[in-house]
C-alpha positions in Angstrom: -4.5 173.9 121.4 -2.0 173.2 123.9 1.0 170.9 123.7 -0.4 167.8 125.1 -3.7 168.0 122.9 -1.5 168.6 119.9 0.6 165.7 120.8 -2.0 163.3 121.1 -3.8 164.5 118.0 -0.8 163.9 116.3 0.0 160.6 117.7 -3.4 159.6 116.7 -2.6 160.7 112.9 0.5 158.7 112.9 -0.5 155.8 114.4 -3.0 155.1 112.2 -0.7 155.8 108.7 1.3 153.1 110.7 -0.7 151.1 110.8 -2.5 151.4 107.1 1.7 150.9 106.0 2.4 148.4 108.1 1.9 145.1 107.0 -1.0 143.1 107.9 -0.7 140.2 110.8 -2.6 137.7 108.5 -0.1 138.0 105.8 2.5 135.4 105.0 4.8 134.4 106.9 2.6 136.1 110.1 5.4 135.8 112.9 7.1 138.3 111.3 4.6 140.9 110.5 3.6 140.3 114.0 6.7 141.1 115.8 7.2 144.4 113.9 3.4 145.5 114.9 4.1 144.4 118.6 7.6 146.5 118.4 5.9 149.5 117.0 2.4 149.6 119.2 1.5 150.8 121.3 4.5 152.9 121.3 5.3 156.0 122.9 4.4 159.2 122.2 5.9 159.6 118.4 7.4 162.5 119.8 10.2 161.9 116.7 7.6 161.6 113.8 6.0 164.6 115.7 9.3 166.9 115.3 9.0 166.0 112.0 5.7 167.5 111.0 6.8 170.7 113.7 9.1 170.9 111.5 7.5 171.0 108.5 5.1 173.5 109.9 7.6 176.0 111.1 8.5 176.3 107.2 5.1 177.2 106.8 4.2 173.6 105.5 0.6 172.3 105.5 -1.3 169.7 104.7 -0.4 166.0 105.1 2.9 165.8 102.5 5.5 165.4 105.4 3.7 162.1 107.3 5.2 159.6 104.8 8.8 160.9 106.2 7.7 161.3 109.8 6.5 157.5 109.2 9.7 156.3 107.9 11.3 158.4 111.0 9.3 156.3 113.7 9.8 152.9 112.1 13.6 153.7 112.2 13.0 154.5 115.5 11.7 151.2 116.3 14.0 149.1 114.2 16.8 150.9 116.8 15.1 149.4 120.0 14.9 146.2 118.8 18.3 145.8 117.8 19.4 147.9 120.8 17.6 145.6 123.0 19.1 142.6 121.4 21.2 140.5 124.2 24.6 140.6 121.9 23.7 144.6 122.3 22.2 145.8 126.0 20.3 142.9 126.1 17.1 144.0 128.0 14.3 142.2 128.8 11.2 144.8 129.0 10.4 147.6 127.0 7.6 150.3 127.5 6.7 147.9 130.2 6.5 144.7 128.0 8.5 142.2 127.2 10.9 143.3 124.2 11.1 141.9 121.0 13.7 139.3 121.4 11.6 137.9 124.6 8.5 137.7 123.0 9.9 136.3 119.2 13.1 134.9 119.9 16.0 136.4 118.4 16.0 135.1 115.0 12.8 137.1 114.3 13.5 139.6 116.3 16.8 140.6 114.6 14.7 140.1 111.1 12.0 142.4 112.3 14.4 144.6 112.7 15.6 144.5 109.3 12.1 144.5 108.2 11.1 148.0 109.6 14.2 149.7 108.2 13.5 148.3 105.0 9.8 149.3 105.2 11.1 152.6 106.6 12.7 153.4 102.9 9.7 151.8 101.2 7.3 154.4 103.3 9.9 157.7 103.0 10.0 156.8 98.9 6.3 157.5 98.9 7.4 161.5 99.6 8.9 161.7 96.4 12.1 163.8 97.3 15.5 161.8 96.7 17.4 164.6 99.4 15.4 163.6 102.3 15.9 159.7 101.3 19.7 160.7 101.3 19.7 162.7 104.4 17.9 160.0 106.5 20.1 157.1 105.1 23.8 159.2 106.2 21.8 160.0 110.0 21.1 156.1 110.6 24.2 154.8 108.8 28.0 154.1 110.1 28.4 157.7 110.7 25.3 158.0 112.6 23.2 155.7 114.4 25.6 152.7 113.8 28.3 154.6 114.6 27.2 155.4 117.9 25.9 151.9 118.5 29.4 150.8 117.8 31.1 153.4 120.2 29.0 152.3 122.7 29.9 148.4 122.5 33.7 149.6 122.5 33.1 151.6 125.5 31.3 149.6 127.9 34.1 147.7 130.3 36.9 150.6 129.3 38.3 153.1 131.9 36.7 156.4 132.9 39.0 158.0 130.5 38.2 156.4 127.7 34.7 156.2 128.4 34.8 160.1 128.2 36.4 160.7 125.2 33.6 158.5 123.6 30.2 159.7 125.5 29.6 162.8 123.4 30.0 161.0 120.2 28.0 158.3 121.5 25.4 161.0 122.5 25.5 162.7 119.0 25.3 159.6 117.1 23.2 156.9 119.0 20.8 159.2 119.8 20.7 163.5 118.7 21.5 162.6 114.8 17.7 160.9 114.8 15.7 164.2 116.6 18.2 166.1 113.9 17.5 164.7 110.5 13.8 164.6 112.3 13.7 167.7 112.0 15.9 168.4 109.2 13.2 165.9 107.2 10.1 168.6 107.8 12.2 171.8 106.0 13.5 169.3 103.3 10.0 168.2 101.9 8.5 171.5 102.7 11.3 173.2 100.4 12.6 175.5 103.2 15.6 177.6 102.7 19.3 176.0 103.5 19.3 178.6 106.4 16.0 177.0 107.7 16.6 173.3 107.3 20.4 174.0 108.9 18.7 175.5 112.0 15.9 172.4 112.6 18.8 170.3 112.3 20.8 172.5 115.0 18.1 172.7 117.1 16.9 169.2 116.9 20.5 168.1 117.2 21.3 170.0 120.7 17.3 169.0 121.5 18.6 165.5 121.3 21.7 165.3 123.3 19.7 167.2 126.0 16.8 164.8 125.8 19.5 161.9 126.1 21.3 163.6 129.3 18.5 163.9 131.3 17.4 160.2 130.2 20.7 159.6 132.2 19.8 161.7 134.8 17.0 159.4 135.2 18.0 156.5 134.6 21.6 157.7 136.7 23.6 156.5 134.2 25.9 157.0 131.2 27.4 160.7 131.0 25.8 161.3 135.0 28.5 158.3 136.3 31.2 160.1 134.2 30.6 164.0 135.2 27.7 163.9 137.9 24.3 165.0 138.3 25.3 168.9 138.6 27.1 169.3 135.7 24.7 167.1 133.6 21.9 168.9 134.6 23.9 172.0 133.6 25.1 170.7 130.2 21.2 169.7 129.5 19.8 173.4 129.9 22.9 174.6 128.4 21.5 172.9 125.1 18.4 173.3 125.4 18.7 176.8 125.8 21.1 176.6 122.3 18.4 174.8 120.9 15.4 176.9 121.5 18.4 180.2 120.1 18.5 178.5 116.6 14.6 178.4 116.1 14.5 182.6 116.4 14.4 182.8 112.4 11.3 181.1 112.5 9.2 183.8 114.8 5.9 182.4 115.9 5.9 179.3 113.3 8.4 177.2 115.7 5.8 177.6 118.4 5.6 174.1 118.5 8.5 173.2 118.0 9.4 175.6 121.5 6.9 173.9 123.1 7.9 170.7 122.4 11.6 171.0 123.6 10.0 172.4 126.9 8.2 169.4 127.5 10.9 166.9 126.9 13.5 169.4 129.1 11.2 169.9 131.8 
């Protein structure tokens, strides 16, 4: 099976535990079940929730134990977009080519669907059973995590170059590489791998993530491109990539996936 079938078999797994854990439209009060389905479909290609179950696999997981987790993983994911999207935060108006939460809901439900999807998040990862990956997920999106780098990125915007550069790689690491790293992490925890093991998936999810996040800038020519150019983004992107795909060696032929994955998003 190659990557893209895998992908999309695996979207199509998650997608519909989403929606069996997501609650219903119909159910009181509807607006806000409704703005959490419309921020979490159709999304985009899970490719979080999919390191997740890599992950799990490369430990020599099988079976269906780790989707609770990589469930959790994506509804975190989503509760960041909203929020992230808010207009006291970026404040954009269209998201995976619709309008974003915020625009559709107003902001009073969108900030509460928000909340809702981390809570559910929780609810969901509970249902694995394992207290470590609860506690490994909550410090990745916490002050010293997700938030963290949410709030190093409000304090940047309008400051000086130099400034701006002695904040970007935290802001990388935090806003966006500490979620592909307990992603990752998440599939050795509930498999039971080794320390060894789970401290590799988080190193390689880690650099996988700052890479995925410069060449979003690249892209988008923004963030860490306006600070140090397209050259030596570029550079720094296969540079951790190439660190990444090093840390998954101890795995042999069971991080396959995982290889091919960080391929695809580095391309």
């Amino acid at each position: 099976m190659d990557i893209e079938k895998y992908i999309a078999d695996k979207k199509n797994i998650i997608d519909k535990a989403l929606d069996k854990y997501l609650p219903n439209n119909s159910l009181k009060p509807q607006i806000i079940h409704r703005a959490m389905r419309y921020s979490v479909f159709p999304g985009g290609k899970r490719i979080r929730p999919i390191f997740t179950i890599a992950g799990f696999e490369a430990c020599r997981g099988k079976g269906g134990s780790a989707m609770p987790v990589a469930c959790g993983i994506e509804l975190i994911h989503s509760y960041t977009l909203i929020h992230d999207d808010l207009p006291c935060m970026d404040n954009d108006d269209f998201r995976r080519g619709k309008h974003t939460c915020h625009k559709k809901f107003g902001e009073d439900i969108a900030l509460l669907a928000g909340d809702g999807l981390l809570t559910l998040a929780f609810q969901v990862i509970a249902e694995s059973g394992n207290i470590d990956v609860i506690k490994e997920v909550s410090k990745a999106i916490g002050t010293c995590g997700v938030i963290g780098g949410q709030v190093a990125d409000i304090l940047a915007q309008g400051s000086k170059p130099k400034v701006q550069r002695k904040h970007i790689e935290y802001i990388n690491l935090n806003k966006t590489a500490v979620l592909f790293e307990v992603a990752v992490k998440s599939g050795g925890i509930i498999k039971g791998a080794s320390r060894r093991e789970i401290n590799a998936l988080g190193n390689f999810g880690r650099n996988i993530g700052v890479a995925f996040q410069l060449l979003d800038d690249l892209k988008d020519k923004d963030g860490y491109v306006n600070l140090y150019g397209e050259k030596r983004t570029k550079e720094k992107a296969e540079d951790l990539a190439s660190a990444a795909r090093d840390h998954l060696k101890i795995f042999g032929k069971k991080a396959n996936r995982l290889l091919e994955l960080a391929n695809l998003i580095c391309a």
